[in-house]
N, CA, C and O atoms as CSV, one atom per row, in Angstrom:
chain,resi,resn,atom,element,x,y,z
A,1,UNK,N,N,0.854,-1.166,0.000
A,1,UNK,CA,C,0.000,0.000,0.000
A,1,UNK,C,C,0.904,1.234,0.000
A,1,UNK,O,O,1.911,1.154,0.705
A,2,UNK,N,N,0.678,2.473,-0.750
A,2,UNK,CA,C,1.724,3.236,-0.899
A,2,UNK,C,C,1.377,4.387,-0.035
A,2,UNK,O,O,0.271,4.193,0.469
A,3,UNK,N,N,1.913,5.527,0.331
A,3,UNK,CA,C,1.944,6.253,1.260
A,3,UNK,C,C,0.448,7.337,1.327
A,3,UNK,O,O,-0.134,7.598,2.380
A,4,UNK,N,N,-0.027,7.927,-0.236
A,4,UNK,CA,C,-1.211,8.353,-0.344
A,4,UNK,C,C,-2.150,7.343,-0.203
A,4,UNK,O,O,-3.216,7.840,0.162
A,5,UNK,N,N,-2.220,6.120,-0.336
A,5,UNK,CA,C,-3.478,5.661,-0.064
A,5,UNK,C,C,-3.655,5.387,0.941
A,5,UNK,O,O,-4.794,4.960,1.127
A,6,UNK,N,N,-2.541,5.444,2.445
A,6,UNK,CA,C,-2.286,4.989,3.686
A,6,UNK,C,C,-2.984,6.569,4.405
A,6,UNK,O,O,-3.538,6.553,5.504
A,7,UNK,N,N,-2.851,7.714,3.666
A,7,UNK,CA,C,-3.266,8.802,4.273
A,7,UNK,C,C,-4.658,8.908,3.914
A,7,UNK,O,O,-5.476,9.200,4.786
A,8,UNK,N,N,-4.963,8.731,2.893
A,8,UNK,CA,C,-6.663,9.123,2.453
A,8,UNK,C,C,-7.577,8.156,3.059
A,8,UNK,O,O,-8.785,8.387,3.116
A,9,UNK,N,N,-6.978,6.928,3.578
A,9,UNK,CA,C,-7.253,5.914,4.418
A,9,UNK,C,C,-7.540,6.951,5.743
A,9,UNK,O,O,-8.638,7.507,5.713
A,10,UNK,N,N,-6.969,7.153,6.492
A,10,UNK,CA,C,-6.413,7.802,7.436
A,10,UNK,C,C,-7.395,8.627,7.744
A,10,UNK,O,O,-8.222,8.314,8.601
A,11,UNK,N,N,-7.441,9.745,7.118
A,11,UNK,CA,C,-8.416,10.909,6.727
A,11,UNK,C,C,-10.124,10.540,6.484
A,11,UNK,O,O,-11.153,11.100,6.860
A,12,UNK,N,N,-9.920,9.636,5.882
A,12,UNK,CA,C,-11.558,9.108,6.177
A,12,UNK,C,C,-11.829,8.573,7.377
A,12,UNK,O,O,-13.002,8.825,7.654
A,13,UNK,N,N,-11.211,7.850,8.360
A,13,UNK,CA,C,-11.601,7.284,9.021
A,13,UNK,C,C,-11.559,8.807,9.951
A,13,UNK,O,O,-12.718,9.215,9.884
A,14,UNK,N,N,-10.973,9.522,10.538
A,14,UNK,CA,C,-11.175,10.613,10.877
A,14,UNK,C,C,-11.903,11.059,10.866
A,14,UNK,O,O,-12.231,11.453,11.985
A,15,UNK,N,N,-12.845,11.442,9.721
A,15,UNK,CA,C,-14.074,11.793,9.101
A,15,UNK,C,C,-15.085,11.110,9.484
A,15,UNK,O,O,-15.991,11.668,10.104
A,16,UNK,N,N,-15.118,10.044,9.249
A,16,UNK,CA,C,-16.176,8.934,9.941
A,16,UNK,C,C,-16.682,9.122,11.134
A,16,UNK,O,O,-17.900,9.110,11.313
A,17,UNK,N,N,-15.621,9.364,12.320
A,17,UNK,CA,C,-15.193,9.493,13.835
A,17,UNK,C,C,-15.881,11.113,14.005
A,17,UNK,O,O,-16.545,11.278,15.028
A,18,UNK,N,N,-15.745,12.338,13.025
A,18,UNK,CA,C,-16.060,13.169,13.272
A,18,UNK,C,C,-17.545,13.113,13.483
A,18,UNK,O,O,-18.165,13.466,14.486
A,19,UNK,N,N,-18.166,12.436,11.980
A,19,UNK,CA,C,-19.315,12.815,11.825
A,19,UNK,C,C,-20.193,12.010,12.891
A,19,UNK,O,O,-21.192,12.646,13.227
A,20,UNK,N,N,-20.034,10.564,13.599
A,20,UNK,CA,C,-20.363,10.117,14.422
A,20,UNK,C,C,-20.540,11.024,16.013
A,20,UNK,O,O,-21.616,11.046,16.611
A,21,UNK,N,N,-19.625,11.539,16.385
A,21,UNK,CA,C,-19.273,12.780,17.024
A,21,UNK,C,C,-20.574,13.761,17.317
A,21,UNK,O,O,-21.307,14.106,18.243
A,22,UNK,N,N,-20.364,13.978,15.897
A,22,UNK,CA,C,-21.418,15.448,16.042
A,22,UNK,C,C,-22.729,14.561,15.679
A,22,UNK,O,O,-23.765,15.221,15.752
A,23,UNK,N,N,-22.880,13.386,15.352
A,23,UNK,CA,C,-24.567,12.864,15.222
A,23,UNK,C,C,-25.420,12.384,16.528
A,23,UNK,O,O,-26.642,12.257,16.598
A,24,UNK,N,N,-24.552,12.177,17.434
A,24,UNK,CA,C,-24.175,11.652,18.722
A,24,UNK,C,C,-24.343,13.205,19.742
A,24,UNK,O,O,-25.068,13.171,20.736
A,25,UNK,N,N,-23.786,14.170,19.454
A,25,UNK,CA,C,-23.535,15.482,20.080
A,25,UNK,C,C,-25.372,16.111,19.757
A,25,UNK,O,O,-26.247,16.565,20.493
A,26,UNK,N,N,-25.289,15.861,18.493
A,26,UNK,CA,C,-26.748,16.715,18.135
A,26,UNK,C,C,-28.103,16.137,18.770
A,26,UNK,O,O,-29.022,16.849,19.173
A,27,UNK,N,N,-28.085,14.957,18.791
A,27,UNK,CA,C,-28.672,14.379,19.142
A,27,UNK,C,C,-29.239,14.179,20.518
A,27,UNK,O,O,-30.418,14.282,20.856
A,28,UNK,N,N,-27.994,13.815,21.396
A,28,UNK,CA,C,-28.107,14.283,22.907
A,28,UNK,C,C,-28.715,15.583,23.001
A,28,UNK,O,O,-29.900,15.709,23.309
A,29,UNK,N,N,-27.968,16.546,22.753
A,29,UNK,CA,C,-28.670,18.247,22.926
A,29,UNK,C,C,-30.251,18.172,22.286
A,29,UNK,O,O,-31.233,18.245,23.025
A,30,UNK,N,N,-30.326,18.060,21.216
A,30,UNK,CA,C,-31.934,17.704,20.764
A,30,UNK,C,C,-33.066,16.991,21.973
A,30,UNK,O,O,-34.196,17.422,22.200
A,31,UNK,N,N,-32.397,15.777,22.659
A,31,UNK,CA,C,-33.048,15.347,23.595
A,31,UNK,C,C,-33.387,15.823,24.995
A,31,UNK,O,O,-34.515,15.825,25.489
A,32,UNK,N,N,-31.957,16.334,25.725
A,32,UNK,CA,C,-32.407,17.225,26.331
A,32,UNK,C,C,-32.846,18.425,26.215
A,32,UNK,O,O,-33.419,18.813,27.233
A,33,UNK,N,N,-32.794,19.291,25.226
A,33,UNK,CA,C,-33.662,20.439,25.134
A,33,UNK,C,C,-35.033,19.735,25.402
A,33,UNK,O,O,-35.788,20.245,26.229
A,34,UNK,N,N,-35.423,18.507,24.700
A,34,UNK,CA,C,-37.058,18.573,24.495
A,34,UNK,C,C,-37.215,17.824,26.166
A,34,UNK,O,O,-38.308,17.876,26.729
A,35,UNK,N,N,-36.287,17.304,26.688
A,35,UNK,CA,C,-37.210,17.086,28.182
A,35,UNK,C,C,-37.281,17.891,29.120
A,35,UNK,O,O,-37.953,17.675,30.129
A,36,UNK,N,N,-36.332,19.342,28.843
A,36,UNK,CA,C,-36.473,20.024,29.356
A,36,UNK,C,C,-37.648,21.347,29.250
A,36,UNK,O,O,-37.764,22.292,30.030
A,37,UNK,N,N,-38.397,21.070,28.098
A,37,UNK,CA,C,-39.553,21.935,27.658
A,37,UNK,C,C,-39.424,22.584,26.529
A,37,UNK,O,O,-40.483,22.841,25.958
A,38,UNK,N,N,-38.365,22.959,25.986
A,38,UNK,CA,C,-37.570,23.844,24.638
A,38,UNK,C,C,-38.620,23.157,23.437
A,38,UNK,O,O,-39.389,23.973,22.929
A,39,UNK,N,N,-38.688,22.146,23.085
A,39,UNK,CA,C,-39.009,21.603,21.804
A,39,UNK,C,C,-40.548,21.042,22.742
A,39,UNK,O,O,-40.109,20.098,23.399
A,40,UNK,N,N,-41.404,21.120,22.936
A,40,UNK,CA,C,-42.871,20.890,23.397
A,40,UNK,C,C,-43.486,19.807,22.274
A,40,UNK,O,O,-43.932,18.704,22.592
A,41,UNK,N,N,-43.436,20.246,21.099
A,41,UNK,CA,C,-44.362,19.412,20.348
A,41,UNK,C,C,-43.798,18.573,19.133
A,41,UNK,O,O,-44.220,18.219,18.032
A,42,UNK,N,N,-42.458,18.404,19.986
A,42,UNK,CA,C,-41.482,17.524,19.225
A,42,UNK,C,C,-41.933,15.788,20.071
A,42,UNK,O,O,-42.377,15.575,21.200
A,43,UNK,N,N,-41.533,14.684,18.794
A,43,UNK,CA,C,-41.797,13.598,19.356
A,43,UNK,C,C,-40.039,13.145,19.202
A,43,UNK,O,O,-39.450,13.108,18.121
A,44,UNK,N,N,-39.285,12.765,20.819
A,44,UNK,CA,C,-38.033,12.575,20.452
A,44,UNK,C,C,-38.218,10.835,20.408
A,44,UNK,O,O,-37.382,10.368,21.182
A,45,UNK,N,N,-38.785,10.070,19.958
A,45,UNK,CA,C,-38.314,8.885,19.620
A,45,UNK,C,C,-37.476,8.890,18.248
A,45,UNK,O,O,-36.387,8.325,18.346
A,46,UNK,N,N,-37.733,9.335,17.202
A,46,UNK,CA,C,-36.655,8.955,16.601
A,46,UNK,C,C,-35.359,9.993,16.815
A,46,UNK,O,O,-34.400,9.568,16.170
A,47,UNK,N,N,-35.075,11.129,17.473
A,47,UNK,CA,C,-34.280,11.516,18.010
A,47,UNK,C,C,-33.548,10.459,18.911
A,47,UNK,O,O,-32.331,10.390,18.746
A,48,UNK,N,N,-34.342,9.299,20.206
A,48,UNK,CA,C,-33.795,8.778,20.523
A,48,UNK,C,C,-33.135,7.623,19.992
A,48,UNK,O,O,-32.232,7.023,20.575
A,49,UNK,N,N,-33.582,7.342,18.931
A,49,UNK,CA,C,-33.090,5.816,18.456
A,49,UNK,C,C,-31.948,6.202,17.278
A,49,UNK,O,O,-31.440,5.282,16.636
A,50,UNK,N,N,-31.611,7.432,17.052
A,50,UNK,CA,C,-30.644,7.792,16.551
A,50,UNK,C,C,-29.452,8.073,17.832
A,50,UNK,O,O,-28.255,8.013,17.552
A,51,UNK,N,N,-29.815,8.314,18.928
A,51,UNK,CA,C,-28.926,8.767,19.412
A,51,UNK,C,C,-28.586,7.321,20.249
A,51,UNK,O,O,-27.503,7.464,20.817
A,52,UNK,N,N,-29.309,5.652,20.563
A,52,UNK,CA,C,-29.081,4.724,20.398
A,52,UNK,C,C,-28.246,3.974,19.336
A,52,UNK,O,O,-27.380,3.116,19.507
A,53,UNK,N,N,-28.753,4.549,18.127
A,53,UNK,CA,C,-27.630,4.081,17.055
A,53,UNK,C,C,-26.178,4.691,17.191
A,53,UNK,O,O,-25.172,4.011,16.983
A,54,UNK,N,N,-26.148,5.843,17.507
A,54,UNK,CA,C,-25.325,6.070,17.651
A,54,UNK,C,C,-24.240,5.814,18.891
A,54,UNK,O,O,-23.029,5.874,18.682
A,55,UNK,N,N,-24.703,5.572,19.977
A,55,UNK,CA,C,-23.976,4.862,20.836
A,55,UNK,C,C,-23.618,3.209,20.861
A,55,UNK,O,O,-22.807,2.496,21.453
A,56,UNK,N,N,-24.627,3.032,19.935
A,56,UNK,CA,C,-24.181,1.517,19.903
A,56,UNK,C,C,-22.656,1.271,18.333
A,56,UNK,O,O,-21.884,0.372,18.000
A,57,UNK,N,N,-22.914,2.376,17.961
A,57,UNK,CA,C,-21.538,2.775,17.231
A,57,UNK,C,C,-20.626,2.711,18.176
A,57,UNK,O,O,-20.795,3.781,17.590
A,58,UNK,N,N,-20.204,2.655,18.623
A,58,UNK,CA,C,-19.220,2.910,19.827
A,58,UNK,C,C,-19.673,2.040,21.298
A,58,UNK,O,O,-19.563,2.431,22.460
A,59,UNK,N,N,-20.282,0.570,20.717
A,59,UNK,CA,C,-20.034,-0.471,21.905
A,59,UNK,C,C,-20.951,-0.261,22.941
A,59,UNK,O,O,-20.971,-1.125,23.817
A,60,UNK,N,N,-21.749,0.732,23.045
A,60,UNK,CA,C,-22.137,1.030,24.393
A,60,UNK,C,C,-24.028,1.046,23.914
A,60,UNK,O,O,-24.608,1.596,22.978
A,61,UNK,N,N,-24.593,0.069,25.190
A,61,UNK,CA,C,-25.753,-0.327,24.793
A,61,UNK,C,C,-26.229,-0.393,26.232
A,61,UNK,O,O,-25.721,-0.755,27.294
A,62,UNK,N,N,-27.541,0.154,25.810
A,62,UNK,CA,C,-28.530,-0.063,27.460
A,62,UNK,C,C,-28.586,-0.854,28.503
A,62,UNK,O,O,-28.362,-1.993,28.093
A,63,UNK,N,N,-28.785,-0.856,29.750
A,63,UNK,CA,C,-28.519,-2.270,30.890
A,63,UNK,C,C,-29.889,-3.104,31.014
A,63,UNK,O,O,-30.993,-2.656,31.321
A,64,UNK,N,N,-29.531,-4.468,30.688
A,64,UNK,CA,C,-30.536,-5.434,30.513
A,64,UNK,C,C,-31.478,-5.209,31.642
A,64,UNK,O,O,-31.622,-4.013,31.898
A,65,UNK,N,N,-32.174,-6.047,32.406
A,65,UNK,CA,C,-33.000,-6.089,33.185
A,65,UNK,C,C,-32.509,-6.178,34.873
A,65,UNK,O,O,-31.805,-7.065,35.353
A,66,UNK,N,N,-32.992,-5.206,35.473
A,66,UNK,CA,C,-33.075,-5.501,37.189
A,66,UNK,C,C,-32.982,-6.374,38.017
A,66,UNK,O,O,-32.560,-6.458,39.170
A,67,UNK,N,N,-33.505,-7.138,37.169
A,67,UNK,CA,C,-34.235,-8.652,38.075
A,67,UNK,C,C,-33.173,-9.390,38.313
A,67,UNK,O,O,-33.324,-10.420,38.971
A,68,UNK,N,N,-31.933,-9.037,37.852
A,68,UNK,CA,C,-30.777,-9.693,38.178
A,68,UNK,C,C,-30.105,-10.950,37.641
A,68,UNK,O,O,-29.052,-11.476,38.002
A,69,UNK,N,N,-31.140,-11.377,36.499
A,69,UNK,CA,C,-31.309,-12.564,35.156
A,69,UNK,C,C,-30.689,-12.085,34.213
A,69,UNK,O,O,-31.172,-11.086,33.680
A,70,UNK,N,N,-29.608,-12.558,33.776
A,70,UNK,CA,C,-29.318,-11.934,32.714
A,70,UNK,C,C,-29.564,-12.713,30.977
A,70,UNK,O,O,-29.509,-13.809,30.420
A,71,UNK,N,N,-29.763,-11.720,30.779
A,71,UNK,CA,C,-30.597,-12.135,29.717
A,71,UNK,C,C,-29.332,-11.959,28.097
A,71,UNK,O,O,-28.753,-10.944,27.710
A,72,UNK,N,N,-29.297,-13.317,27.534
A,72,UNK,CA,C,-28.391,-13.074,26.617
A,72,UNK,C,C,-28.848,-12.858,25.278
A,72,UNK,O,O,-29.897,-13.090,24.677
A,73,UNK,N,N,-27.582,-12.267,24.949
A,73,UNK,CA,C,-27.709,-10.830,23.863
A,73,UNK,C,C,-28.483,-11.827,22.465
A,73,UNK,O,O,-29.413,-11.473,21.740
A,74,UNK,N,N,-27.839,-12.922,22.444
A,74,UNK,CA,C,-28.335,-14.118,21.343
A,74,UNK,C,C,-29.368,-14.567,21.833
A,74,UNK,O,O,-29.398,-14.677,23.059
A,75,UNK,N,N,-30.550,-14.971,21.036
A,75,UNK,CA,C,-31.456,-15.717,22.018
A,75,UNK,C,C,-31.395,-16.860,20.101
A,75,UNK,O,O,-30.827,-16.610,19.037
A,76,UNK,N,N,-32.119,-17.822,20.469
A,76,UNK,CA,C,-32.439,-19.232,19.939
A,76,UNK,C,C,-33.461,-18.814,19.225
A,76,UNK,O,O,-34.484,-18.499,19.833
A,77,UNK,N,N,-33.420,-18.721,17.842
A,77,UNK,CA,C,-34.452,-18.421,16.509
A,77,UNK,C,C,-35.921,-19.769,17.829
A,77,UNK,O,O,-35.881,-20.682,18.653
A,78,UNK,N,N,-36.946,-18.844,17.061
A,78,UNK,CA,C,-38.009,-20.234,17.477
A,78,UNK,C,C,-38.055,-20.921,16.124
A,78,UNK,O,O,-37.799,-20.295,15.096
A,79,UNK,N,N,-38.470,-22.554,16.122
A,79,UNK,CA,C,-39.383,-23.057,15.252
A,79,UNK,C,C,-40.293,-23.264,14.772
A,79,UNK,O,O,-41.270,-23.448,15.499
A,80,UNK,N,N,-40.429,-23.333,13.542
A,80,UNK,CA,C,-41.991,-22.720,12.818
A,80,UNK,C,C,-42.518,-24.291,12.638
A,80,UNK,O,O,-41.686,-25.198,12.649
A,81,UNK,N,N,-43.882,-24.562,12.477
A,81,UNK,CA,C,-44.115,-25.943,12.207
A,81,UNK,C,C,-44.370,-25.740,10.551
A,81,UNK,O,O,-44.905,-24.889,9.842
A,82,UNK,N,N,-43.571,-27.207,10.325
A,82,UNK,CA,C,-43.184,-27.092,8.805
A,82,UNK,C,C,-45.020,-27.688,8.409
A,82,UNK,O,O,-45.910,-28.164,9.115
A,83,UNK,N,N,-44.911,-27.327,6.872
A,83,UNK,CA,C,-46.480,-27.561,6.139
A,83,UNK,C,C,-46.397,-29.189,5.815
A,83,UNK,O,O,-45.352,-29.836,5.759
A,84,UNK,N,N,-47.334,-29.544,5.675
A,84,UNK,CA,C,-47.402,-30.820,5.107
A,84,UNK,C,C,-48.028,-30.805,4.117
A,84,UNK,O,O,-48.196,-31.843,3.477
């Protein structure tokens, strides 16, 4: 791999990292403005599930259940009953 394609490599991924950043940044602020009253007749669910996507960009995902069961991330497809 030669030295420009090792940088434009480089530079995108940078870019990537930025824009995640600020989708992640906008997003949070969007949410709290609206629970704080600012945005009233805004619906932030898909505000929130962007700002879920976006943390799950970066590994980090909600805490399973209380109950102290932990519940795994894979669960077992069900089976369908085949036709005859």
């Amino acid at each position: 791999m030669d030295d420009n394609t090792e940088k434009t490599e480089q530079s995108y991924e940078w870019l990537s990292e930025l824009v995640k950043v600020s989708v992640l940044s906008w997003s949070a602020a969007l949410l709290t403005l609206s629970y704080m009253g600012f945005f009233q007749k805004m619906d932030p669910t898909f505000i929130a599930s962007v700002f879920s996507g976006s943390l799950a960009g970066y590994g980090i995902s909600r805490a399973a259940e209380k109950s102290g069961q932990k519940k795994s991330k894979i669960e077992e497809p069900t089976s369908t009953p085949k036709a005859k």
